[in-house]
SEKEKOL-429471 format. One line per field, with one value per residue (C-alpha): residue in three letters; chain; x, y, z. Coordinates in steps of 0.1 Angstrom, whole numbers, plus 5000, padded with zeros to 4 digits. Example, Ala and Ser with C-alpha at 12.3 -4.5 7.8 and 13.67 -1.06 7.14 Angstrom:
// SEKEKOL-429471
code: (ALA SER)
unit: (A A)
X: (5123 5137)
Y: (4955 4989)
Z: (5078 5071)
//
This chain:
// SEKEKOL-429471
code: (UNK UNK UNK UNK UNK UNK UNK UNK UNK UNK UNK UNK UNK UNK UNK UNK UNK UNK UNK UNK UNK UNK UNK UNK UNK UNK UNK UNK UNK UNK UNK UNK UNK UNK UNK UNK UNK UNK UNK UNK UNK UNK UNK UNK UNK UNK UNK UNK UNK UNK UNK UNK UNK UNK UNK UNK UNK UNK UNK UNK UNK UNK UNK UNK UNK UNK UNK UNK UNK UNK UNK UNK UNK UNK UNK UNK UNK UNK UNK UNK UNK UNK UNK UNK UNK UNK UNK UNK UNK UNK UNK UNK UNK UNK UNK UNK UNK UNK UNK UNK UNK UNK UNK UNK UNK UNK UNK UNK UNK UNK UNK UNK UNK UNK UNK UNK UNK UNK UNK UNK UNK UNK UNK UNK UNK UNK UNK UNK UNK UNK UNK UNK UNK UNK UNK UNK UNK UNK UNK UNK UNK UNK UNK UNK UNK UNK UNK UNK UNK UNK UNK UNK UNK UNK UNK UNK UNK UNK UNK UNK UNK UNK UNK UNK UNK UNK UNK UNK UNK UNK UNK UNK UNK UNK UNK UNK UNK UNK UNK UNK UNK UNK UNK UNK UNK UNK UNK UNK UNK UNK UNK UNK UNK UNK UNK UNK UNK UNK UNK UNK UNK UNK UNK UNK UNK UNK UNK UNK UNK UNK UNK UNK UNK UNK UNK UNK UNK UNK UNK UNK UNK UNK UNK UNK UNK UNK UNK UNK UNK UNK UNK UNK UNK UNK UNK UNK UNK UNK UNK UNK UNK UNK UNK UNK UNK UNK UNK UNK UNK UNK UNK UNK UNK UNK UNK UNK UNK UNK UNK UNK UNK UNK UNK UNK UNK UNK UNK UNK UNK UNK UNK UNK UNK UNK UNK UNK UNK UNK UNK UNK UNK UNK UNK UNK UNK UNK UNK UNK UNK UNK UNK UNK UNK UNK UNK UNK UNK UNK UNK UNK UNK UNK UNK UNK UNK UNK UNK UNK UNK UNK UNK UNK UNK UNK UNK UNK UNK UNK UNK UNK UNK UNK UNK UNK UNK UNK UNK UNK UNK UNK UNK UNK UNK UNK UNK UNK UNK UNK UNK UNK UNK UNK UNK UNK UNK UNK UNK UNK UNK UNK UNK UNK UNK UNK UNK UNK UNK UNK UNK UNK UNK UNK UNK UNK UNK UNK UNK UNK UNK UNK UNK UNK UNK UNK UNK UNK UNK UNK UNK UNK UNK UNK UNK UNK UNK UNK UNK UNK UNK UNK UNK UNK UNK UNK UNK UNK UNK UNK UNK UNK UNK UNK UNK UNK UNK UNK UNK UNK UNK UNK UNK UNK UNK UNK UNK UNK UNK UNK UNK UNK UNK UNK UNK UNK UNK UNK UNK UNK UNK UNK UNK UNK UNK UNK UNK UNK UNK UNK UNK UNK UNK UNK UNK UNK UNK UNK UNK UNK UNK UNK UNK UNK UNK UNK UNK UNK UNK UNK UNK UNK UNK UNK UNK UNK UNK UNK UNK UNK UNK UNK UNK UNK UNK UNK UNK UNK UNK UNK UNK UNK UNK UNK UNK UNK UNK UNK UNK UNK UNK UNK UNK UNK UNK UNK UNK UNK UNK UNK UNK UNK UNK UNK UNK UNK UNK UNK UNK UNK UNK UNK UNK UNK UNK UNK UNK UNK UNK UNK UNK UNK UNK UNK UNK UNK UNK UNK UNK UNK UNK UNK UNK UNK UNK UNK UNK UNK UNK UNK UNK UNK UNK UNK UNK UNK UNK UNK UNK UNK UNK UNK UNK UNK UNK UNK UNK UNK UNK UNK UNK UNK UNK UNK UNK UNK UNK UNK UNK UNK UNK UNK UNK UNK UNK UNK UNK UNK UNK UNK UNK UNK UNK UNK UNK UNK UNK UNK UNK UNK UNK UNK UNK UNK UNK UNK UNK UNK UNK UNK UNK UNK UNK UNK UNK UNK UNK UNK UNK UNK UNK UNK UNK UNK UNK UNK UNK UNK UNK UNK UNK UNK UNK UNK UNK UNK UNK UNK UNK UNK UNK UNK UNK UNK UNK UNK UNK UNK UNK UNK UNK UNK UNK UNK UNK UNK UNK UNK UNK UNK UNK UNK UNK UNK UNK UNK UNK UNK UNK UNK UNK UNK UNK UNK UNK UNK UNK UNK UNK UNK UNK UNK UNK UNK UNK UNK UNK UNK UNK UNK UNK UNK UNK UNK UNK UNK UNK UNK UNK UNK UNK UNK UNK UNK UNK UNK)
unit: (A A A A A A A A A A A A A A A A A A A A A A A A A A A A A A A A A A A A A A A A A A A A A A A A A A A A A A A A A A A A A A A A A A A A A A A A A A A A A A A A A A A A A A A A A A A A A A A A A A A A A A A A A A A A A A A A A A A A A A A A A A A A A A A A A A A A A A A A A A A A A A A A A A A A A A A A A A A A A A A A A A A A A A A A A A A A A A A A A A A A A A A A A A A A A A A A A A A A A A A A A A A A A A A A A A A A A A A A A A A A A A A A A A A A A A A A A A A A A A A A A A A A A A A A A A A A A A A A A A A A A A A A A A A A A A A A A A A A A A A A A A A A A A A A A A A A A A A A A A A A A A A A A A A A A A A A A A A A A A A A A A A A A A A A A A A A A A A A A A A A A A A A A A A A A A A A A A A A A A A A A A A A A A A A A A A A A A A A A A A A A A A A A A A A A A A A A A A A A A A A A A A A A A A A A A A A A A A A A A A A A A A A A A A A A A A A A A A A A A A A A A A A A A A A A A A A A A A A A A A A A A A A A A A A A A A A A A A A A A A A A A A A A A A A A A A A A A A A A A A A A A A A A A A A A A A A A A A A A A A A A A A A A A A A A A A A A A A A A A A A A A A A A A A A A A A A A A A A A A A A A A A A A A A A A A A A A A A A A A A A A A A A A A A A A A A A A A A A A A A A A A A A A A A A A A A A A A A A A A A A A A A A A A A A A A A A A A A A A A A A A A A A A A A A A A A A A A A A A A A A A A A A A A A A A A A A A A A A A A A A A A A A A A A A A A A A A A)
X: (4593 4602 4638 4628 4623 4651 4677 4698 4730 4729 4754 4756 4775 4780 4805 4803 4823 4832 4843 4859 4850 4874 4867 4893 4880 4875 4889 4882 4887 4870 4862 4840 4842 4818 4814 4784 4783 4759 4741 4764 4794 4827 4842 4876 4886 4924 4948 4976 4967 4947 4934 4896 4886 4875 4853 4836 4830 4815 4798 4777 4769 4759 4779 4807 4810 4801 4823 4823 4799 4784 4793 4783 4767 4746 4749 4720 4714 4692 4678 4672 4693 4706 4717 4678 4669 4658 4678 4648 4647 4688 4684 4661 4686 4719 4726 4700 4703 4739 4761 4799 4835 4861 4895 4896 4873 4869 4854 4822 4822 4808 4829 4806 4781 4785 4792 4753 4737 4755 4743 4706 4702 4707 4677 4654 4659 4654 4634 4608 4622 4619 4645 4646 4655 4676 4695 4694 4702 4731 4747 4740 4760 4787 4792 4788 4824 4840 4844 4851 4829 4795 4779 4811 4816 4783 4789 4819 4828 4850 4884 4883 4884 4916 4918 4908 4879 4870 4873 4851 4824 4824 4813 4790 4774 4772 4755 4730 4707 4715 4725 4723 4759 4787 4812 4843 4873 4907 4892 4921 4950 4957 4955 4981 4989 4976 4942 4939 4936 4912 4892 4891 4880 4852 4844 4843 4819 4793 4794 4778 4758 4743 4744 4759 4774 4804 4826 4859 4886 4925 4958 4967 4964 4973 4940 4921 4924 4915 4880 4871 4853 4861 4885 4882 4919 4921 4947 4945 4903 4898 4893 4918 4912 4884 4874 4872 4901 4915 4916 4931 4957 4969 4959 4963 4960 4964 5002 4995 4983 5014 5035 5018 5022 5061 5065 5052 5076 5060 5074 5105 5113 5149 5171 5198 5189 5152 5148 5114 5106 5095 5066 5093 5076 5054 5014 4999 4980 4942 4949 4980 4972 4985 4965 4951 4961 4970 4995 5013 5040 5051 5042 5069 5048 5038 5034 5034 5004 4985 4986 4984 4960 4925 4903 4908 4879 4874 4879 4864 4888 4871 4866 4866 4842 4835 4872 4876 4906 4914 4944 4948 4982 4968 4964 4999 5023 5035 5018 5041 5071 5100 5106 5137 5160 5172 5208 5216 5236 5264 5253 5272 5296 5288 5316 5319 5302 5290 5260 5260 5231 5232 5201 5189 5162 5140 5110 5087 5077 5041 5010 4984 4959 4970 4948 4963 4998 4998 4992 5010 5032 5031 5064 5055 5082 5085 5124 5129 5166 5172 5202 5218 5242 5240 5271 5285 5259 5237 5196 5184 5148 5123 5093 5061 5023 5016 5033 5059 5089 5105 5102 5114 5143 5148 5147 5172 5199 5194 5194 5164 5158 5183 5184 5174 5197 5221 5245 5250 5279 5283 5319 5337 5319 5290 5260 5235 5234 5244 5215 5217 5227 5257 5269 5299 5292 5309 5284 5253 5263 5264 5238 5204 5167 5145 5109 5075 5059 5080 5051 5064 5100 5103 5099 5077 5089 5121 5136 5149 5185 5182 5170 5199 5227 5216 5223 5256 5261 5256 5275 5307 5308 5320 5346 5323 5290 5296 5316 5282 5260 5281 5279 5236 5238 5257 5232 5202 5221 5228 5185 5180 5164 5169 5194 5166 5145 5169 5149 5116 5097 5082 5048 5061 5073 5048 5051 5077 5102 5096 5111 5139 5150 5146 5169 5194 5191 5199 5230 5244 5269 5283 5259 5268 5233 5202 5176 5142 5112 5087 5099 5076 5046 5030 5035 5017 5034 5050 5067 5075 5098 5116 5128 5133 5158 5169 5179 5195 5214 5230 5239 5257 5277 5281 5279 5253 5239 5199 5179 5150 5119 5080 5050 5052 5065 5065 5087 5105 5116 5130 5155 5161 5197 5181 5150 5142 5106 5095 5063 5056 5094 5109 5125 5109 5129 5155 5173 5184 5153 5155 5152 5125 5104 5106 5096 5099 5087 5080 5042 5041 5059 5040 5006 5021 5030 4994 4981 5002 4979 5000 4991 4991 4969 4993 5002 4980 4987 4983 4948 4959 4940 4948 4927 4928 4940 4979 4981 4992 5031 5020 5003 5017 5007 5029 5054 5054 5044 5027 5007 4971 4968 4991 4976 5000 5003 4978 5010 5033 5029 5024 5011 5048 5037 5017 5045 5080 5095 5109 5142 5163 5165 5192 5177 5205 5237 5219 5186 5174 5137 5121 5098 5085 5079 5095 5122 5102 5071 5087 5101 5061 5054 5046 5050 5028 5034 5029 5038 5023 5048 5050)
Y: (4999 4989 4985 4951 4934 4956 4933 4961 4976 4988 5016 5031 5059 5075 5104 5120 5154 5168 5195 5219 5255 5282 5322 5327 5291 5256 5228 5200 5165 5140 5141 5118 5092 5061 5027 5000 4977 4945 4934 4909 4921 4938 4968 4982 5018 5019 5045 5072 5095 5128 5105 5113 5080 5091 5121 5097 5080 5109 5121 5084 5096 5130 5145 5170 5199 5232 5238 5203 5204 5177 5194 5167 5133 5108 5087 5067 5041 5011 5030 5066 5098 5106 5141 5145 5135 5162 5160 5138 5116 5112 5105 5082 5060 5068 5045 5022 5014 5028 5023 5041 5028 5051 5048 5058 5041 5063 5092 5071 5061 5080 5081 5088 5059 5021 5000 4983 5017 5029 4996 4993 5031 5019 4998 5017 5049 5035 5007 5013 4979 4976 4978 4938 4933 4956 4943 4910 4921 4937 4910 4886 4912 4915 4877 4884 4900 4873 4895 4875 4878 4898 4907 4925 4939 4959 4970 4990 5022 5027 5030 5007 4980 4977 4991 4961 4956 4994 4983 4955 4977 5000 4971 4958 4994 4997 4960 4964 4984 4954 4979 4973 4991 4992 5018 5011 5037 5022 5007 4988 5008 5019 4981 4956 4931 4901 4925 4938 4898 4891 4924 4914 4877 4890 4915 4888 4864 4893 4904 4865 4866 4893 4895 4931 4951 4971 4996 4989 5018 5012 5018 4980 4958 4926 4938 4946 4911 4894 4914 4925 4909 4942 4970 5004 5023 5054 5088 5122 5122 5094 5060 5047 5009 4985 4954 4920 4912 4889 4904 4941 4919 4890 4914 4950 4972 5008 5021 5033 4999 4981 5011 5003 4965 4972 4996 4973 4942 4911 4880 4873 4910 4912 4945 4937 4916 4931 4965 4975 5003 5041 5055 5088 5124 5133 5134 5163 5192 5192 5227 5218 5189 5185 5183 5153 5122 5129 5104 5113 5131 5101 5075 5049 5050 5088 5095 5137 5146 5115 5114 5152 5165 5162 5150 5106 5088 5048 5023 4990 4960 4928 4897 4907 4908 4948 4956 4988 5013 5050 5050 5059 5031 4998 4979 4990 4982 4945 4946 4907 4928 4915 4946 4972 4956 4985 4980 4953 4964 4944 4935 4951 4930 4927 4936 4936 4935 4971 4968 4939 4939 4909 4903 4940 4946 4974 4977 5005 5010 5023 5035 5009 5034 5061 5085 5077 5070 5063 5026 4993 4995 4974 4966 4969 4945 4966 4944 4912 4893 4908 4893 4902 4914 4937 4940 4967 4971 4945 4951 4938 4936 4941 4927 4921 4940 4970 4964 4940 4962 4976 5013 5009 4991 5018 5045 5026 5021 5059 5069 5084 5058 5037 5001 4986 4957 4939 4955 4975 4979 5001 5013 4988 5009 4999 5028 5009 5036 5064 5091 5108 5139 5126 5108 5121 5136 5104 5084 5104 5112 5074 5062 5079 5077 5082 5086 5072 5099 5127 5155 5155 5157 5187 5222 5236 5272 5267 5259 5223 5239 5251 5218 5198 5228 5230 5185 5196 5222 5199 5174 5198 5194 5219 5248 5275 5282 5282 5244 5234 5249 5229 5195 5200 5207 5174 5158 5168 5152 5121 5119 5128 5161 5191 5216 5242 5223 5242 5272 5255 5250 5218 5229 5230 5193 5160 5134 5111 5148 5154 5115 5118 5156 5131 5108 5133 5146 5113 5113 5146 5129 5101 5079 5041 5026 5038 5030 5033 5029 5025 5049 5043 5033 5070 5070 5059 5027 5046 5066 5036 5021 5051 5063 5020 5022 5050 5038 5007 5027 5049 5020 5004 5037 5044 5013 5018 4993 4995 4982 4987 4986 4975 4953 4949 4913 4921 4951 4935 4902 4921 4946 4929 4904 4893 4890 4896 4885 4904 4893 4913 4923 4887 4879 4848 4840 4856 4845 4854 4866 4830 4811 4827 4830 4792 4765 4754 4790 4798 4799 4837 4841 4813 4837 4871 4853 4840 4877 4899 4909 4900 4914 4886 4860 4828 4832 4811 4811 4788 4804 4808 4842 4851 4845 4867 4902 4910 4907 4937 4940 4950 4919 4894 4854 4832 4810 4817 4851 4833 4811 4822 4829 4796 4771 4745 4747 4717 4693 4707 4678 4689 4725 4729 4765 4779 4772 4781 4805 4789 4780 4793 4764 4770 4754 4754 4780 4815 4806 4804 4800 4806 4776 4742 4725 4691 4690 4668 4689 4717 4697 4688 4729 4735 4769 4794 4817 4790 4806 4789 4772 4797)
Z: (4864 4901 4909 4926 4886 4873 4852 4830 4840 4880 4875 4835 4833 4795 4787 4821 4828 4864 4872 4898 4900 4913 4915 4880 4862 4858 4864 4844 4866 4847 4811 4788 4811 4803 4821 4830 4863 4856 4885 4905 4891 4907 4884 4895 4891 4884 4881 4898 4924 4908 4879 4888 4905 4938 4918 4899 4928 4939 4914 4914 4951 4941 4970 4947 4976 4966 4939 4919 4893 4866 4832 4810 4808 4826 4858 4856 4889 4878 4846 4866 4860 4893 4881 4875 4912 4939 4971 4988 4964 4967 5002 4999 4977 4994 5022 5012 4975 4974 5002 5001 5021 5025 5028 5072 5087 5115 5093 5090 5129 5152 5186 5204 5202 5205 5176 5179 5182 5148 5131 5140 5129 5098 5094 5117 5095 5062 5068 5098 5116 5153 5176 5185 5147 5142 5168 5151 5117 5133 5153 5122 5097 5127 5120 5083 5086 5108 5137 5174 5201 5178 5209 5226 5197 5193 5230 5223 5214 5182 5199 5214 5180 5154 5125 5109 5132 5124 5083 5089 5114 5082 5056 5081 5081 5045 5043 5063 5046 5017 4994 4952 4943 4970 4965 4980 4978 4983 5015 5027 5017 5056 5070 5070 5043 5064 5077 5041 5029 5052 5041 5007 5016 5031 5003 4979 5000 5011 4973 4964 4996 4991 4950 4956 4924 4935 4920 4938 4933 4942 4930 4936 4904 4920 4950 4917 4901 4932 4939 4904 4876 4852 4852 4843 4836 4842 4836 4837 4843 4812 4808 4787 4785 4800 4797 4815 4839 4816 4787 4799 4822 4796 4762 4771 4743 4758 4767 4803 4807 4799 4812 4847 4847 4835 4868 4891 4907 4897 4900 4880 4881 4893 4904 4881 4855 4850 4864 4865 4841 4851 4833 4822 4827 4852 4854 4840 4861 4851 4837 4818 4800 4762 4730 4720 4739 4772 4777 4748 4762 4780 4759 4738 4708 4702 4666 4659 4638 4646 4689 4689 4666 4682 4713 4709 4717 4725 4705 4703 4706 4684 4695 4733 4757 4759 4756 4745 4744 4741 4717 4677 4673 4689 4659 4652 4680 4691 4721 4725 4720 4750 4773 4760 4775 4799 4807 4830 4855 4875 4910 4937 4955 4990 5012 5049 5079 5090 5114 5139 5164 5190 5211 5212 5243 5237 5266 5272 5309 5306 5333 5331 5324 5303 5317 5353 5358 5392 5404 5386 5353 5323 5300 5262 5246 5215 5205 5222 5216 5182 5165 5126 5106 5080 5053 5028 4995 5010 5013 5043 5045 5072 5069 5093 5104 5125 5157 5148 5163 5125 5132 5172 5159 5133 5159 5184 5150 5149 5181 5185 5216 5231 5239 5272 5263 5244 5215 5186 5171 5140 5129 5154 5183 5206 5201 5218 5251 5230 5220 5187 5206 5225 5189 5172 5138 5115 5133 5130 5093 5085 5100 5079 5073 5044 5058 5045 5040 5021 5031 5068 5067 5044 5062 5041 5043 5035 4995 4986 4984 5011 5034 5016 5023 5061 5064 5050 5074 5103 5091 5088 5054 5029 5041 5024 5011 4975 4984 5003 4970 4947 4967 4971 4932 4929 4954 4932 4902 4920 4931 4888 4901 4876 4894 4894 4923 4947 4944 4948 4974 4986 4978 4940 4939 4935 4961 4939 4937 4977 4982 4961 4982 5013 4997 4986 5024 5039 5014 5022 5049 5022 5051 5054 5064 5049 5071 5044 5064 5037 5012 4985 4999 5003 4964 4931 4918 4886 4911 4935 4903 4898 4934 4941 4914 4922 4961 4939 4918 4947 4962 4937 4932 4973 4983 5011 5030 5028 5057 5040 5062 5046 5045 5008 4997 4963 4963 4993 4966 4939 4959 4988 4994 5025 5044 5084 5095 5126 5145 5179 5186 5175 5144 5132 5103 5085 5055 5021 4996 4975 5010 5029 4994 4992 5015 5044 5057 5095 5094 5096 5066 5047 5056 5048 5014 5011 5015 4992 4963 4927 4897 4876 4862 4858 4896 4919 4959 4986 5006 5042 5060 5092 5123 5150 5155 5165 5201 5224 5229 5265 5270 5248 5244 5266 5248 5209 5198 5166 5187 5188 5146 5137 5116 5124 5159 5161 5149 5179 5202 5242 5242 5238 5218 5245 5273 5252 5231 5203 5198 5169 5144 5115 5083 5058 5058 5065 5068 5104 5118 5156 5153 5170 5141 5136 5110 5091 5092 5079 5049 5047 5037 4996 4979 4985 4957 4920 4888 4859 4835 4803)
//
């Protein structure tokens, strides 16, 4: 049979085990695993962190290390067993037949050699083309993934493109051997919301191109839906539930399935009135996992003697289109049952104003050339004539891409850098000049930061107790050590951490547990302002509901005031009072979460809108993707910032966009905009986000 006439499944996988080998035993990582790609068709892999996607990702590539081993079952690739294969005949297939996109795109890039070199290898190797076409196959796939400028492009080195421009390099890489099955592992999870959008877009459109089957694995449900004709969940190294996008998303029938969707903020979700819900428990270690189902310990409809008693295997679900799941009860439980009500809570009252920063400077003097700092200087304009208040048990969020100014600001509110101009006045006191280490201990106490990624800002040689007793220490607080041992116990009550974490160290505690020590840490001083710069985005969306409600419920008991820094809209529309939209050190809008979420919308907004990924199929969005990379804060566009990606800068009469900044243009009480559209343009905007009526 020759692959070229081949019309059966490209990718058939049936009851696979994988697993890891250490000197004292095995450890099983995937287990009975079993799922089909069609030719043409997307298949997303779905699950948390450690649930065995990447390894069976792997294992399809035949490339487990030394100590990962296939223990069980088939991969076959267009009818052939590739555990059968010899390593020549592997070769032959990888790269060419099946092509593989990682998460960094630099790990696949050489430094070393320019971006055409890298792509014409491709073909010459596995083809036997000449040079002349493999140049042209590479500057035609270079346009393939809407990248400016193709042939300056294939003259530069890796460094010296985006991240986004690396991304896309990547995919062009992978296409142009014009592989069968394209593996793509969470391949935009480092990328901005806008970059990620345009990633996808182009995903979707080489897949019909080219008729490419992929196998598409992410954590993101909502990035999942958009790419994916199937999806594959999995936990704890099964599949629990697959089937067609529509049926697992509008009919799910496994409980991780609906547990997942209830943890993740779709629209509608609100803080007070409906919290999200936290999967409860914690993931299980592949050596600790319980008998039979291995969700059951932290599912709502265990039964003992039923859930418990032996290995479950899937399940056919009739009438569906191959919808199968991995669960003894799902012809028993309402699956249209409303959510437990968890209790609603009352809304805090927002108080005062706390933090009030009035057209905040921040510049960077930098070489022109890093390597030589002699010769002329450039200004980056990281903060450019930042004004806003921020009040007592208010959220304010920040919102824009890589680059946009959030984390300078965050460091100038702390400290950590000071401003080069205007004021900040926190506690009736300008701090605007004043370095963290020449700011008295009141002000350094309540003023804190919870990190994005909880692995950093632990030391890891050092127990939990003893990180949180040492912020108390420095903060003066507690007249003895047995005081400061009771208030860290207290502190690990308020975070819901058992009292024994304080003699763990970090290396014990899962990502989720390491995030809620930070948090405890940042609340050792009673602090006033909570600067979060993304605090849940280093963690699996289970996780993300509990530590989010968890800031929420802290702050309805302290009432802190969050400025809660990320790129994610979604979580950004259910916590958040207010809104901030930064683009390239300017706010461009700001207004409470119900404004900016509705039109009229400064076009950045409207496109960051038209890029978040939602998990859910009665939401349609207005398709707006991004041209253009982010221009350089050290050489930024002249008049607005937005001007060189803004679709409506066509209906600004006079080049008035390329000569002006903006002017700040109040829209209705609270809701300002930095824009040149006409008043009556504006009004012209429609919603981006649609939910269809129920």
């Amino acid at each position: 049979m020759t692959t070229d006439t081949y019309d059966g499944p490209i990718l058939e996988i049936e009851n696979l085990s994988i697993s890891f080998f250490t000197r004292l035993f095995e450890i099983p990582a995937v287990m009975d695993f079993s799922t089909k790609v069609m030719p043409g068709e997307a298949m997303g892999l779905v699950g948390e962190s450690g649930c065995g996607k990447s390894t069976v990702a792997l294992g399809v590539m035949q490339d487990l290390g030394v100590n990962g081993r296939i223990v069980g079952g088939t991969i076959k690739f267009k009818g052939q067993n590739l555990n059968e294969m010899s390593p020549q005949q592997l070769a032959r297939i990888r790269g060419k037949e099946i092509a593989m996109i990682y998460q960094e795109p630099m790990a696949s890039l050489n430094p070393a050699m320019k971006i055409g070199k890298q792509l014409m290898e491709v073909p010459m190797i596995h083809e036997g083309v000449s040079e002349r076409e493999a140049w042209q196959r590479a500057l035609e796939v270079v346009t393939d993934v809407r990248l400016p400028d193709p042939e300056r492009i294939l003259d530069a080195y890796p460094h010296q493109l985006s991240g986004g421009q690396q991304q896309r390099i990547v995919i062009a890489l992978a296409l142009m051997a014009n592989p069968s099955l394209l593996i793509l592992d969470e391949p935009t999870t480092a990328l901005d919301v806008t970059v990620e959008a345009a990633v996808v877009e182009i995903v979707k459109d080489l897949g019909k191109k080219y008729g490419t089957s992929m196998l598409f694995i992410s954590h993101n449900l909502g990035l999942i839906l958009e790419t994916c004709d199937r999806i594959c969940v999995m936990y704890s190294g099964e599949a629990v539930e697959t089937g067609s996008i529509a049926d697992v998303f509008d009919k799910m029938r496994h409980p991780y399935t609906q547990a997942l969707f209830r943890s993740i903020p779709l629209p509608g979700a609100d803080k007070n009135s409906r919290p999200l819900v936290a999967i409860p428990g914690n993931f299980p270690l592949p050596n600790e996992r319980p008998r039979g189902c291995n969700f059951g310990p932290r599912c709502d409809y265990f039964e003992s003697g039923l859930c418990d008693e032996s290995d479950i295997r899937m399940d056919t679900i009739a009438g569906d289109d191959r919808h199968e799941s991995r669960c003894l009860r799902f012809r028993d439980i309402d699956w249209d049952a409303p959510i437990r009500a968890a209790i609603e809570v009352e809304k805090a009252e927002i108080g005062d104003i706390v933090l009030k920063v009035d057209n905040l400077k921040k510049y960077y003097e930098v070489a022109a050339s890093a390597l030589f700092s002699h010769g002329e200087k450039k200004v980056v304009k990281a903060n450019e004539t930042l004004s806003f208040v921020a009040r007592e048990a208010e959220t304010l969020a920040i919102v824009g891409e890589s680059g946009c100014g959030k984390s300078t600001l965050a460091k100038v509110l702390m400290g950590l850098e000071t401003a080069t101009d205007g004021q900040i006045i926190l506690n009736n006191k300008g701090v605007e000049s004043t370095p963290i280490q020449e700011r008295d201990t009141a002000t350094v106490s309540s003023v804190q930061m919870v990190f994005q990624n909880p692995f950093d800002t632990l030391n890891p040689s050092m127990t939990v107790g003893r990180q949180i007793m040492r912020a108390l220490e420095v903060f003066g607080i507690g007249k003895s050590e047995s005081a400061r041992r009771q208030r860290m116990l207290e502190l690990l009550d308020l975070v819901k951490l058992p009292r024994d974490f304080a003699d763990r160290m970090p290396r014990q505690l899962s990502g989720g547990q390491k995030q809620r020590v930070g948090i405890a840490r940042a609340f050792a001083g009673d602090a006033k302002i909570v600067v979060a710069d993304e605090p849940v985005s280093a963690l699996d969306v289970s996780v993300q509901a509990a530590v989010t409600d968890l800031l929420m419920e802290i702050q309805r008991e302290k009432k802190t005031t969050l400025l809660f820094i990320s790129h994610d809209l979604s979580i950004v529309r259910y916590l958040s009072d207010r809104v901030m939209v930064m683009y390239l050190g300017h706010v461009v809008e700001i207004g409470s979460t119900d404004q900016v979420f509705s039109p009229p919308y400064h076009p950045y907004t409207e496109a960051l809108l038209s890029a978040v990924p939602i998990a859910d199929t009665s939401v349609t969005k207005e398709h707006i993707v991004l041209e253009g990379e982010i221009p350089s804060a050290m050489d930024p566009p002249p008049g607005c910032p937005f001007q060189t990606r803004c679709r409506w800068k066509k209906d600004v009469p006079g080049g008035l966009c390329d000569r002006e900044v903006p002017p700040i243009k109040k829209i209705a009480d609270g809701h300002h905009i930095k824009c040149h559209l006409s008043d009556e343009k504006l009004a012209q905007m429609v919603p981006v986000i649609k939910i269809a009526a129920e």
